[in-house]
Backbone bond lengths (Angstrom), bond angles and torsions (degrees), N, CA, C in turn:
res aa  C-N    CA-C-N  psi(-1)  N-CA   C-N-CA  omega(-1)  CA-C   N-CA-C  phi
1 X - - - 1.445 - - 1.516 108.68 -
2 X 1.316 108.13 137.80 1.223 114.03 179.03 1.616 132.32 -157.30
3 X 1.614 136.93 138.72 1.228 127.34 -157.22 1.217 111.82 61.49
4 X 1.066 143.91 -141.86 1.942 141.74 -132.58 1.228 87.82 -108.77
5 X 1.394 112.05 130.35 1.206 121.60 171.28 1.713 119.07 -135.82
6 X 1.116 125.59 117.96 1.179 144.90 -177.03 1.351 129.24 -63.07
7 X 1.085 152.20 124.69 1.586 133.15 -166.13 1.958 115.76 -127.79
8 X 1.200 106.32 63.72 1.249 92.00 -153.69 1.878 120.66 -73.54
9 X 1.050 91.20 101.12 1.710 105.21 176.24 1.394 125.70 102.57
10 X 2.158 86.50 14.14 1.860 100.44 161.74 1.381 108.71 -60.21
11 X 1.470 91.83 -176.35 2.025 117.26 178.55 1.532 89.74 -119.72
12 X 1.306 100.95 162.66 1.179 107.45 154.77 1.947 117.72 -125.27
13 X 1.764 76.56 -6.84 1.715 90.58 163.10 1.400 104.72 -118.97
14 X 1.283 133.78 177.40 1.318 153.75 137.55 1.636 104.93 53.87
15 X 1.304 89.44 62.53 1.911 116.43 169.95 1.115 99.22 -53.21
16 X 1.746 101.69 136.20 1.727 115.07 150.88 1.606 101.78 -103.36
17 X 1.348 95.78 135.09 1.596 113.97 175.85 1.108 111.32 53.15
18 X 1.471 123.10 156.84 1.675 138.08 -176.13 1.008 134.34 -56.17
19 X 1.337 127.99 -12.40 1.666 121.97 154.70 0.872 123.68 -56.85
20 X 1.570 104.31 135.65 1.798 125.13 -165.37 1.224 91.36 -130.93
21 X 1.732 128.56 111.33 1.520 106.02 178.23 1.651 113.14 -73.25
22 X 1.232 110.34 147.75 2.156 106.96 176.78 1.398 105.10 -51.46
23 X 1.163 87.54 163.62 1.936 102.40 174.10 1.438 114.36 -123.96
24 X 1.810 102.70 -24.25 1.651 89.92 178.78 1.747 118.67 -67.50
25 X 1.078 108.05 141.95 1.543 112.81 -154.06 1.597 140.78 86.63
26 X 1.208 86.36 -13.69 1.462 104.83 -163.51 1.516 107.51 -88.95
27 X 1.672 115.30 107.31 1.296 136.34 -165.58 2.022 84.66 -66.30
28 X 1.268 105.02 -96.88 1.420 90.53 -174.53 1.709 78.89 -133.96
29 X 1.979 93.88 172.08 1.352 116.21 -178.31 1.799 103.82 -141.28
30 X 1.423 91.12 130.18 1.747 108.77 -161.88 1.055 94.78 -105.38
31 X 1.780 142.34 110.99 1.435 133.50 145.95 1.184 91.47 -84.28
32 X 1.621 99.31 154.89 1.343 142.55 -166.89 1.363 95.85 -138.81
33 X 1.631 128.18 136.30 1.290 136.66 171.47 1.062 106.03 166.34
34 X 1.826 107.48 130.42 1.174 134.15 -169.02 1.747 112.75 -56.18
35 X 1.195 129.98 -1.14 1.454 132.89 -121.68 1.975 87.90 -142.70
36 X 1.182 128.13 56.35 1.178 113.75 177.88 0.976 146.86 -48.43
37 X 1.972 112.52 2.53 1.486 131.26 174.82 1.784 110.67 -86.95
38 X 1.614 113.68 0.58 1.559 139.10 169.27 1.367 111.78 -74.86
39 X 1.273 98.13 -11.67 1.883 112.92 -163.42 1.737 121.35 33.89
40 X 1.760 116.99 60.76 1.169 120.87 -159.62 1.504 87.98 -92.91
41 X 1.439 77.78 167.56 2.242 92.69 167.97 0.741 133.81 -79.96
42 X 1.561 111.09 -22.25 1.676 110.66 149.58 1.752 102.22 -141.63
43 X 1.412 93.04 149.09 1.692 108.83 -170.94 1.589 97.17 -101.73
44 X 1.239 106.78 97.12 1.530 126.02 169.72 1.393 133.17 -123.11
45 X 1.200 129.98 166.94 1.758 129.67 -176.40 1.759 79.10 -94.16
46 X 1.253 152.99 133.95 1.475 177.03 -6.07 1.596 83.95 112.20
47 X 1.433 135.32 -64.01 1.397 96.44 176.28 1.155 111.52 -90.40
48 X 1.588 147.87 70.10 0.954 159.56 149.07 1.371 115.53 -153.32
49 X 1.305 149.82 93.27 1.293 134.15 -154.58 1.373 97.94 -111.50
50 X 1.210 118.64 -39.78 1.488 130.13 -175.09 2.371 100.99 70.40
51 X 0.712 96.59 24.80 1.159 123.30 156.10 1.766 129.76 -68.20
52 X 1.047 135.76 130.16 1.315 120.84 -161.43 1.574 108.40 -98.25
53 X 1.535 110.73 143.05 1.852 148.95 175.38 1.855 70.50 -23.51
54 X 1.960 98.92 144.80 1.502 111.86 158.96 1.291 131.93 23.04
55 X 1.024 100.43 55.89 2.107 124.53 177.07 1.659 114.63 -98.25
56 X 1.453 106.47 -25.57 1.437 109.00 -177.39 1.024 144.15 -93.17
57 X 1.303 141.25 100.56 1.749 108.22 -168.84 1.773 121.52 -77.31
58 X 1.599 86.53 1.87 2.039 99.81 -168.53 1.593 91.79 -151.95
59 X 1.215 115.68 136.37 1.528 134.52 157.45 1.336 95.72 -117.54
60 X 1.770 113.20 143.31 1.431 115.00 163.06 1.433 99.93 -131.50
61 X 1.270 118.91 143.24 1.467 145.22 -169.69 1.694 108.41 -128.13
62 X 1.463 110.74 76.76 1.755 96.53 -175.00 1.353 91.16 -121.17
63 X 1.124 102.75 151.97 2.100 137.44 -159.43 1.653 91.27 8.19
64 X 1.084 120.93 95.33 1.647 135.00 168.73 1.158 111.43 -143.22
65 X 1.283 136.52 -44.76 1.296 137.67 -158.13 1.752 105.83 -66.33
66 X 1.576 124.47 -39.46 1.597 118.97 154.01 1.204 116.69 -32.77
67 X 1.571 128.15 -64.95 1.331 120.57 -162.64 1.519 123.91 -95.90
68 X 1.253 110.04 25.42 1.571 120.89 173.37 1.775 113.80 -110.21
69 X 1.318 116.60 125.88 1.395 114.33 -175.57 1.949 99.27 -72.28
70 X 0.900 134.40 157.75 1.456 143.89 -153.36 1.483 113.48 5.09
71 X 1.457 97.36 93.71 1.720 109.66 167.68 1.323 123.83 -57.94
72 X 1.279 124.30 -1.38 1.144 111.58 -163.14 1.554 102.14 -99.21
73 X 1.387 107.58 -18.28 1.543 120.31 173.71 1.305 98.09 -64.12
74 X 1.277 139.24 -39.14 1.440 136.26 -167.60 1.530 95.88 -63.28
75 X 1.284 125.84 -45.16 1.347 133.92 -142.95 1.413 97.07 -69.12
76 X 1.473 111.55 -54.33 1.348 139.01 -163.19 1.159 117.26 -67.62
77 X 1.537 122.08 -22.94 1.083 150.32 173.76 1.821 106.34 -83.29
78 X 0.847 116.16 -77.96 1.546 115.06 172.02 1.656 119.52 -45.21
79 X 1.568 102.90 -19.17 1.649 101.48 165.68 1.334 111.12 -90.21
80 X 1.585 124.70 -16.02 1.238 110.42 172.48 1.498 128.99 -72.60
81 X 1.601 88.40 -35.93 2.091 92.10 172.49 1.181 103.62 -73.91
82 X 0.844 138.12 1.74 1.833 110.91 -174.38 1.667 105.28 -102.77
83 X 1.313 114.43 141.36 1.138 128.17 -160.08 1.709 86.53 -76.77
84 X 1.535 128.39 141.02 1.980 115.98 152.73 1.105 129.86 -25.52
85 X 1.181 128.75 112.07 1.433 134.45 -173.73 1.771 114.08 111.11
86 X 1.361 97.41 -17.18 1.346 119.55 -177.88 1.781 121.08 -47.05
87 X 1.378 131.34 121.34 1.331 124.10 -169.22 1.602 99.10 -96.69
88 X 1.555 112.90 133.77 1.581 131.18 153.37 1.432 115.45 -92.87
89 X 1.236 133.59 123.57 1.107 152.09 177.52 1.683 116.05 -115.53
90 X 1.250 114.39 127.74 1.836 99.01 -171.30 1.678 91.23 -166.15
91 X 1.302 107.69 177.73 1.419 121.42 -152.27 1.750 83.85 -158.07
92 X 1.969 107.09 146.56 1.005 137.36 129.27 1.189 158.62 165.12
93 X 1.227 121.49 146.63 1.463 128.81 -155.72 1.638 111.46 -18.17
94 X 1.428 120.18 154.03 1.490 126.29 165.72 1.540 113.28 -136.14
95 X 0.948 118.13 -80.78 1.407 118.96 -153.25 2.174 89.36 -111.72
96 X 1.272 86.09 54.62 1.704 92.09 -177.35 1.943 114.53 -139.85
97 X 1.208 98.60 132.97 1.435 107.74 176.02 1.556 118.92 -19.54
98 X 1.728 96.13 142.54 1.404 105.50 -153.66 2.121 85.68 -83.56
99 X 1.499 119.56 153.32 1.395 113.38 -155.81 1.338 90.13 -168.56
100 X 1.590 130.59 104.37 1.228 123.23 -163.15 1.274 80.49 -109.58
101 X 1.432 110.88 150.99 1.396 142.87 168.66 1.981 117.34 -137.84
102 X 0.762 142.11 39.63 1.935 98.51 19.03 1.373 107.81 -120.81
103 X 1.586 111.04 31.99 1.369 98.68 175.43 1.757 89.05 -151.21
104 X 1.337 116.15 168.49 1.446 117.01 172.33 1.177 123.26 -133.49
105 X 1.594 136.14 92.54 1.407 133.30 -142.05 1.792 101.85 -93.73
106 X 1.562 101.21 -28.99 1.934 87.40 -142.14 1.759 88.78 -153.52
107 X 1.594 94.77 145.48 1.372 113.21 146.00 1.325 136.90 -120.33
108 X 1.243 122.06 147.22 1.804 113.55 -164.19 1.392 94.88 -117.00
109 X 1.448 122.48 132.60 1.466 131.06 143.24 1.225 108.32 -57.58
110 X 1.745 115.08 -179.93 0.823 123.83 -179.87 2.036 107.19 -89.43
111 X 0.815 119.06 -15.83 1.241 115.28 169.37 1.802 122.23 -59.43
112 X 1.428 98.46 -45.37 1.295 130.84 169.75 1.508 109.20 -41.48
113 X 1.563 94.16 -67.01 1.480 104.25 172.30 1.489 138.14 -41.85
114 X 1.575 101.56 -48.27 1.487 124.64 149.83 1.185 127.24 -21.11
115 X 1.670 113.42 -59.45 1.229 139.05 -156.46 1.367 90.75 -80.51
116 X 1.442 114.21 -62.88 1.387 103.86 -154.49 2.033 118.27 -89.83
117 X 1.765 95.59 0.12 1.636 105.46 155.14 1.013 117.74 -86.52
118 X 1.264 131.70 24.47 1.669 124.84 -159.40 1.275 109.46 -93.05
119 X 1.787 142.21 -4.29 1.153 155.30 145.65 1.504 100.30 -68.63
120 X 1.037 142.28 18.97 1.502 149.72 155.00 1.737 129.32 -104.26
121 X 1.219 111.49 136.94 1.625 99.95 174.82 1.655 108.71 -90.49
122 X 1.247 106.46 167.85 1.905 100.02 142.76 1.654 82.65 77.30
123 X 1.401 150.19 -15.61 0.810 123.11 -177.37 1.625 155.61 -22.54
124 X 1.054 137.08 98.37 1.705 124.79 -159.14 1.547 99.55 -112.21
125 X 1.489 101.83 149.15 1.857 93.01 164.88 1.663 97.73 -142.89
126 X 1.671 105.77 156.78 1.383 101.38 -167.42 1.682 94.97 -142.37
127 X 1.677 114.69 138.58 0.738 98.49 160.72 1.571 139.69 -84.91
128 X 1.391 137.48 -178.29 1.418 122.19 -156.61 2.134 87.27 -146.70
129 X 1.551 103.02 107.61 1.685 77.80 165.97 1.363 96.04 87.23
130 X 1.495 123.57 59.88 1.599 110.51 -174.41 1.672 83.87 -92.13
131 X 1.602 119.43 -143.16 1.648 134.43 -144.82 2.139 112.30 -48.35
132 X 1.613 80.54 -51.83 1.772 91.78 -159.66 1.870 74.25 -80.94
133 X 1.249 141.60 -41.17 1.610 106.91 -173.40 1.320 138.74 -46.08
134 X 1.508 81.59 -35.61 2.236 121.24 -176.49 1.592 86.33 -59.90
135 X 1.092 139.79 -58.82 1.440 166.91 -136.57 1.591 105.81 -76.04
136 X 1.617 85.72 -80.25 1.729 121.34 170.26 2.333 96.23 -31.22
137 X 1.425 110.02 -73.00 1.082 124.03 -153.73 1.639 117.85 -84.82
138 X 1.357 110.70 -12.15 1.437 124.18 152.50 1.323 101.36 -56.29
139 X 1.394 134.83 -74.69 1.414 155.19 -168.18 1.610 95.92 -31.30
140 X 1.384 85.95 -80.93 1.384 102.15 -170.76 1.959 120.64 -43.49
141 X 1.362 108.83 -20.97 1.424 112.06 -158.44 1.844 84.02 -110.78
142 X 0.948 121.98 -11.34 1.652 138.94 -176.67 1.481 74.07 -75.13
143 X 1.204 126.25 -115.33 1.455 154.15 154.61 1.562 97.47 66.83
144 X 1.967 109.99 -66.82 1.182 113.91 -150.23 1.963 96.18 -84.65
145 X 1.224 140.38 9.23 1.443 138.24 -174.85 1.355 116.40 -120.33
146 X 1.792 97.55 -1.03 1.657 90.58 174.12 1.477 128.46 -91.09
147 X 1.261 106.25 138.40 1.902 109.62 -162.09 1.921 80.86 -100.77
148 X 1.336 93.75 147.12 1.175 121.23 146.43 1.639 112.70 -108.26
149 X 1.489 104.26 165.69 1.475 116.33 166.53 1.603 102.97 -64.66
150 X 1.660 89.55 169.81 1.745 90.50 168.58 1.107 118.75 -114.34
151 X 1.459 120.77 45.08 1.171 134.80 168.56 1.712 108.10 -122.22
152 X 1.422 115.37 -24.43 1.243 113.58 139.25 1.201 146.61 -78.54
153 X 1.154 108.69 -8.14 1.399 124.75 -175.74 1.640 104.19 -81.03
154 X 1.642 106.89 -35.96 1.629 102.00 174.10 0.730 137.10 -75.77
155 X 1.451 112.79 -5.31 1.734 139.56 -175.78 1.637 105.94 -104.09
156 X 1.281 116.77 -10.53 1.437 121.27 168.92 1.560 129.53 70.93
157 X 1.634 61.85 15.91 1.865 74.70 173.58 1.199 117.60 -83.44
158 X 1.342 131.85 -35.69 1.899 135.25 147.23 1.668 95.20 -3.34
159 X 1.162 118.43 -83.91 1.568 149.15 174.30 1.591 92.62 -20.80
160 X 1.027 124.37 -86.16 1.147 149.94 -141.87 2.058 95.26 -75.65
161 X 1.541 114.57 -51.57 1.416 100.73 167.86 1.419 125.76 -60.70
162 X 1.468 113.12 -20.11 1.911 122.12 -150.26 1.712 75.97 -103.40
163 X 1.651 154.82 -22.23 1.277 156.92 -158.88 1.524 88.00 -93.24
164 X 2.038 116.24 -60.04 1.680 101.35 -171.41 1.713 106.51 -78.09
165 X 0.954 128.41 -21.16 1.809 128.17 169.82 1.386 91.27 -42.74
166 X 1.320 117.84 -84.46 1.176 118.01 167.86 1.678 150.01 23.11
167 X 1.380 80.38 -87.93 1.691 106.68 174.39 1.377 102.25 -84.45
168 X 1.281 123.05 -43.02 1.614 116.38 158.69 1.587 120.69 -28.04
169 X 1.081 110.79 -75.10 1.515 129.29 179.35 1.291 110.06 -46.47
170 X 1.976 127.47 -38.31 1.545 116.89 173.64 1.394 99.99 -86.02
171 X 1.127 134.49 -23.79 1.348 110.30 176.22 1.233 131.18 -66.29
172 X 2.106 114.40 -40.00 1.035 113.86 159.17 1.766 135.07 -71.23
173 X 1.185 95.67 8.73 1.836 108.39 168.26 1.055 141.82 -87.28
174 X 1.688 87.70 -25.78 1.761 112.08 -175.25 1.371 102.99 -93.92
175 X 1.627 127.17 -9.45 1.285 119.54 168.67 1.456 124.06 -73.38
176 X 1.523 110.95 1.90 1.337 114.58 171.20 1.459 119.30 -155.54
177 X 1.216 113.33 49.12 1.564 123.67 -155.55 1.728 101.65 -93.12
178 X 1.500 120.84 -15.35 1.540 110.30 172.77 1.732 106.09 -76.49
179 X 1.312 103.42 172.09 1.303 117.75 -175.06 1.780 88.79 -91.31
180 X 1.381 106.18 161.07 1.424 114.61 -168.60 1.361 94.14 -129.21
181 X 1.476 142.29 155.02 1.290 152.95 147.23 1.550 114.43 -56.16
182 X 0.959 138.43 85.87 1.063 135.55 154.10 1.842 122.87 -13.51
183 X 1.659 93.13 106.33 1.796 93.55 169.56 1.284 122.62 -175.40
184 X 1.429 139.74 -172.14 1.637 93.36 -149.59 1.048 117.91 -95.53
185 X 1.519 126.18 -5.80 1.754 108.16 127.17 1.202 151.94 13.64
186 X 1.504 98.94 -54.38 1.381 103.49 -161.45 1.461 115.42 -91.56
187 X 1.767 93.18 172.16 1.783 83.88 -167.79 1.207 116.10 -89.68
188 X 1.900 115.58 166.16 1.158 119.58 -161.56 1.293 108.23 -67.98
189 X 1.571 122.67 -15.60 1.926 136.14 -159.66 1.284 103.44 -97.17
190 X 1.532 131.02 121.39 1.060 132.54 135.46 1.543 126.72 -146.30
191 X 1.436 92.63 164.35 2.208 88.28 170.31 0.663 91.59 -43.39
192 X 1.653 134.30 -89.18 1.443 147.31 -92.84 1.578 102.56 157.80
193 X 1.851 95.76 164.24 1.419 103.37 173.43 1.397 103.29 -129.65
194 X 1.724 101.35 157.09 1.726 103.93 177.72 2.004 95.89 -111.50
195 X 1.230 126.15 129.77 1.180 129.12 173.15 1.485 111.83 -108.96
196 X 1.443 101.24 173.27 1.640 107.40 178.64 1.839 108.87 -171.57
197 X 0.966 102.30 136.50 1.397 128.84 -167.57 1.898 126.30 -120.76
198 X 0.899 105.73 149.53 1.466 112.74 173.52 1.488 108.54 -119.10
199 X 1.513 117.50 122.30 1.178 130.28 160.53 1.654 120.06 -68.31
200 X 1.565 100.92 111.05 1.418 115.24 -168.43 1.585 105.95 -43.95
């Protein structure tokens, strides 16, 4: 990533999950988010930024496209800032817990995805989290609703099942933790996909 970079519906406080976008190169980077307790640079609806035609050389779109009512405005929107030649980068959830922020409308296949990058060149889609992740992250999200008795619970074995669930779940995660190229190969299981595009 490099020169102006766009963030549509980052934080600049109180991150979900570990992406940090880079900075070396990075002329400046504009979050945008409706949510002014995110403390963005500008407080906007993401498909409306009011932001000006070909400003971007990078839009990033990570796990947003669920909690926006017509995604495709998002899409359309992130092709408008980006200057030609311009890269979109975005992320989202699939076969992963429903998580309103504050609401959770939609999931996209990768066909879907297609459809609605299709004002893009160069298109790529990857999956994220193929069989044992799906697997791995059930477990893990299982994990926090299981009751033990309280006669196990004093013996600490509660502890001790919710510790091997656990280690279960990273072991079966890490057996497929790269992103995969999408093709027809691939498997039917995943979180989610991260895509990326070139603005014609």
């Amino acid at each position: 990533m490099r020169g102006v970079i766009i963030d549509l519906a980052g934080k600049n406080i109180n991150h979900r999950g570990n992406f940090r976008p880079p900075t070396t190169g990075v002329e400046k980077r504009i979050v945008v988010n409706l949510d002014p307790d995110v403390q963005p640079d500008v407080v906007a609806d993401i498909r409306e930024t009011g932001l000006g035609d070909g400003i971007a050389d990078c839009v990033i779109f990570a796990e947003t496209l669920q909690h926006v009512p017509a995604p495709e405005r998002c899409i359309t929107e992130a092709h408008r800032l980006l200057k030609p030649g311009g890269v979109f980068i975005g992320s989202i959830p699939f076969l992963y817990p429903v998580h309103r922020d504050p609401v959770d409308l939609v999931r996209i296949g990768p066909d879907g995805l297609e459809q609605l990058l299709s004002e893009f060149d160069d298109v790529k889609i990857y999956s994220m989290g193929n069989f044992f992740g799906v697997i791995g992250l059930m477990i893990e999200r299982k994990i926090g609703t299981v009751r033990t008795g309280s006669l196990l619970g004093a013996f600490g074995v509660s502890k001790l099942i919710k510790a091997s669930m656990m280690f279960a779940a990273k072991i079966l995660t890490s057996f497929d933790r790269d992103a995969i190229a999408l093709n027809q190969d691939s498997t039917l299981f995943t979180t989610g996909y991260f895509f990326t595009g070139i603005k014609r």
